[in-house]
N, C-alpha and C positions, 0 to 999 in steps of 0.2 A: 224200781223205777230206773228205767235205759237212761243214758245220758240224753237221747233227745230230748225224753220226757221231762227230762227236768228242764233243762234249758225254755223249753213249750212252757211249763210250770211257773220257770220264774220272769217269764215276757209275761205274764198272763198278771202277774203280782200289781199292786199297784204304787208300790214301790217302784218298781222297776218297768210300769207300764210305759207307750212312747208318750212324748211328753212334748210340748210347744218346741217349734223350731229353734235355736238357736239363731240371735240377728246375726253371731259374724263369729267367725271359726278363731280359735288363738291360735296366735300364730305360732307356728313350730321350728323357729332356731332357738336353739342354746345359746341366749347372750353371753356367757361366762365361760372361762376358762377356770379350771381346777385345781387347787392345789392337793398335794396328800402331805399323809403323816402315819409312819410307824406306830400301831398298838397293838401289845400283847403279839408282836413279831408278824402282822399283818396291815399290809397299805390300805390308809384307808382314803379316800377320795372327797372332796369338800368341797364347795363355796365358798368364796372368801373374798366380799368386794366392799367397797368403802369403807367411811371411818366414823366413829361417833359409836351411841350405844347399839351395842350388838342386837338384832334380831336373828333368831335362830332362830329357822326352817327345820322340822321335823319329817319328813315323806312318814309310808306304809308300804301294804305290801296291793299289788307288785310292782311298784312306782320307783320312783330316783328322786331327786334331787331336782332330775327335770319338770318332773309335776309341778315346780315353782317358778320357772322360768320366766312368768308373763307378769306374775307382782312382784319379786324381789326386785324388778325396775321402780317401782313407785316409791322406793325406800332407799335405796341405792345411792344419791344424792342428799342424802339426811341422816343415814345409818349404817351402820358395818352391818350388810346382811352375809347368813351365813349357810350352809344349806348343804348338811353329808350326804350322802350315798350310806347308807346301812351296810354291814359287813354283808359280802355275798351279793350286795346289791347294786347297780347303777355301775362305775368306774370303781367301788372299791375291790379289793382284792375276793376272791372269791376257793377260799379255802375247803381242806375237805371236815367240815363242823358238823353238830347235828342241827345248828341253826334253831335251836329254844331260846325262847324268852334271853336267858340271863346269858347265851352266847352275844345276842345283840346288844344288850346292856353292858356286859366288860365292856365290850368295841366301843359303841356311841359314847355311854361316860367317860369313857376314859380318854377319846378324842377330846369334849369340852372339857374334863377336867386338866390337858394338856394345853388346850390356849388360852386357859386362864381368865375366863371369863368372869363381868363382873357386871350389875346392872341389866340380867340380860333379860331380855322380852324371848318368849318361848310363841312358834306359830306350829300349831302341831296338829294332826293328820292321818287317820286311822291308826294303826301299831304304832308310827309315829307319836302318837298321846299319848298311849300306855308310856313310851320310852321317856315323854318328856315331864309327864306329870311323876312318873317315877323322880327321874333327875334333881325336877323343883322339891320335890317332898323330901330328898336328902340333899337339897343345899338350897334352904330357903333364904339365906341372906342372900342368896347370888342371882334368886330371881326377882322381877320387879312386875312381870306383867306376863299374861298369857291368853293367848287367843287363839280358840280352839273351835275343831268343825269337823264332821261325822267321825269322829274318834273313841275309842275304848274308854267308856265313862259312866256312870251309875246314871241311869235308874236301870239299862238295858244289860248290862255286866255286871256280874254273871249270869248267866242265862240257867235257869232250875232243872230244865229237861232238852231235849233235840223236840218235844210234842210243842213245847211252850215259844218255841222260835219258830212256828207254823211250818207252809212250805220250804223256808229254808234251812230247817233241821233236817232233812231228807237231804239237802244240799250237802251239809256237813258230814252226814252221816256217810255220804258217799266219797266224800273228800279224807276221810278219817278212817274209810278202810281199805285194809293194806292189797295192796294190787291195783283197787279202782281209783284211789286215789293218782296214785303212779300214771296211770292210762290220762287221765282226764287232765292232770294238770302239766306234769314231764312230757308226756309226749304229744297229747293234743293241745298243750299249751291254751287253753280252757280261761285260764285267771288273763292272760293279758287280749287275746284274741276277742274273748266273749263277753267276760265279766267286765274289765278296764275296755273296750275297744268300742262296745255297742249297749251294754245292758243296764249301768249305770251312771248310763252321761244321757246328755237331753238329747244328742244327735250322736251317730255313731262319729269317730274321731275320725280326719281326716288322714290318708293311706300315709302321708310323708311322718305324723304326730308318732300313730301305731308304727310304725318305723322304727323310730327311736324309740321309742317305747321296749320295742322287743331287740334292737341293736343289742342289749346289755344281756339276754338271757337266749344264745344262737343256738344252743341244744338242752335235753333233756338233764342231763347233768347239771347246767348251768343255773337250771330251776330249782336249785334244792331249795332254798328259800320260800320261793309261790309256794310251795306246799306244806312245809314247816308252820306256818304263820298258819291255815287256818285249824290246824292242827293243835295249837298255842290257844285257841280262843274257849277259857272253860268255860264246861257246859256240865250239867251234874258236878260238881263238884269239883271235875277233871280237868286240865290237870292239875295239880292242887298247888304249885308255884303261882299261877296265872289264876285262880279264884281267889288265891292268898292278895296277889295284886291288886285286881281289880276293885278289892273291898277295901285295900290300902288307901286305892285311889279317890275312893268314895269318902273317907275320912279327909283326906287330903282335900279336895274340892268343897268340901262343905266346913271347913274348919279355916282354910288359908283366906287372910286381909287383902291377897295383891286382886287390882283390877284385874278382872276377868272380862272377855268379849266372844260370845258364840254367835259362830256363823250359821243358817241353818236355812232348809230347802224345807217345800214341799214335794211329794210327801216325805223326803229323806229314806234313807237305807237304816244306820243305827241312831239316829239319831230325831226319830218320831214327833210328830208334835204333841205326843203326851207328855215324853223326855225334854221336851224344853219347858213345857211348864212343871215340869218336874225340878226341874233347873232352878228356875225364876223363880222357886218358892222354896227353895234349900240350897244355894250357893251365893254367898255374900258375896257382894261387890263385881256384880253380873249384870254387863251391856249383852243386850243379845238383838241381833241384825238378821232379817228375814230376809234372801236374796231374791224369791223366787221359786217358781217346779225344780226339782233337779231330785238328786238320788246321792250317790253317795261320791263320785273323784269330780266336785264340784269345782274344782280351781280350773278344767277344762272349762268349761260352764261359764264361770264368772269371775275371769282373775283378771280384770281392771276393778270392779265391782269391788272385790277383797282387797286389791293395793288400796284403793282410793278410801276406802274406809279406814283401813290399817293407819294408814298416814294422816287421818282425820283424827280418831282415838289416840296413837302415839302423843300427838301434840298436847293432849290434857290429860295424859298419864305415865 
């Protein structure tokens, strides 16, 4: 299958079919200024606005920091909201790594284990969850709350075969092999143009959003990351770091006390409505909030919907 073909394949999905207009576009400034921090002898770039208990903002891939830009307002006035750039991503530094799983892990834990975090509410967000439910699972005094949405989580991770992920195992398989991967995502930049810009948001994004968006990754180089991550996602077994994870994570979510709150679309990208009743019937202490149609970089989507909620739930947890 040609790149067109796929692209045709996954318009046609109903995941990813178009979906109800959008009433009104988020708006696209960066309210924040950045701070960085030194880890593992790489600048890492952050968020870092108000005071009170910490909310951490988790992104994925191939997002920033800015994916949060339009709810860390709703909290900002009530909370230290906090919100990285992933190494290689957004304004952090962008080293020459092979960008796996526990490359982003040193970087991101070892930023929150450096500001000393304590009471903190986790908001996390595709690769973003793997990193954060990771983090909560090895420092569960230090989390208090977590609210999470189309993110790396059981029932859909790990995935048994590329046959059992439908047409998007043909996606992956193409993203996973070496040359065609390179083509589609390095140099036709595929993940922010296609996949983030039009195929998984209810409207495609508006040209100034996609802008920024792609501001952080200006060449093929740049993108080592976009392709790393879908390469990170097991599938048969593979790789066995990140199936070892994802079943971590599955203990983790089904065993952990702290209020939990999912956000979730119809039909959703990983995050299905069989997966939330999946949810709802094996995750203690689980708010879960229907937004609406949508797919999977839903904070385009609905992020007054997710502040306003956010800061409704904070209040009685």
């Amino acid at each position: 299958m040609n790149r067109r073909d796929l692209i045709k394949t996954l318009s046609a999905l109903p995941t990813l079919a178009a979906l109800p207009a959008a009433l009104r576009a988020a708006p696209a400034a960066m309210p924040y200024a950045k701070k960085f921090a030194t880890v593992n002898g790489h600048r890492m770039a952050y968020v870092d606005q108000g005071a009170g208990r910490p909310v951490v903002f988790l992104h994925g891939n191939p997002t920033s920091s800015y994916l949060w830009r339009n709810i860390m307002p709703h909290l900002d006035q009530t909370h230290r909201v906090i919100a990285p750039d992933l190494i290689g991503m957004g304004d952090s530094a962008k080293p020459a790594l092979d960008y796996t799983y526990a490359d982003h892990a040193n970087h991101l834990h070892g930023l929150l284990d450096s500001l000393d975090l304590q009471d903190v509410v986790l908001v996390i967000h595709d690769w973003g969850g793997a990193l954060g439910f990771d983090w909560a699972r090895q420092n569960p005094d230090r989390v208090s709350a977590i609210a999470f949405m189309e993110t790396v989580a059981p029932p859909v991770m790990p995935f048994e075969s590329y046959e059992a992920m439908g047409p998007f195992g043909e996606l992956f398989q193409a993203w996973r092999t070496p040359g065609v991967g390179e083509k589609m995502v390095l140099e036709d930049n595929m993940f922010i143009n296609e996949i983030l810009g039009k195929l998984a948001v209810k409207d495609p994004l508006p040209v100034d959003v996609l802008a920024h968006y792609n501001s952080y990754y200006p060449d093929a180089a740049s993108r080592a990351p976009l392709l790393q991550w879908p390469r990170e996602v097991p599938i048969a077994e593979e790789p066995a770091a990140t199936t070892k994870l994802t079943r971590d994570i599955a203990g983790y979510l089904t065993t952990s006390p702290v209020p939990k709150l999912l956000f979730h679309v119809t039909p959703g990208a990983i995050t299905p409505p069989e997966a939330v009743a999946w949810m709802q019937a094996n995750v203690p202490n689980l708010s879960t909030l229907h937004l609406g149609p949508g797919a999977h970089f839903i904070q385009e989507d609905y992020p007054d919907e997710i502040g306003q909620a956010l800061a409704a739930w904070l209040a009685d947890n």
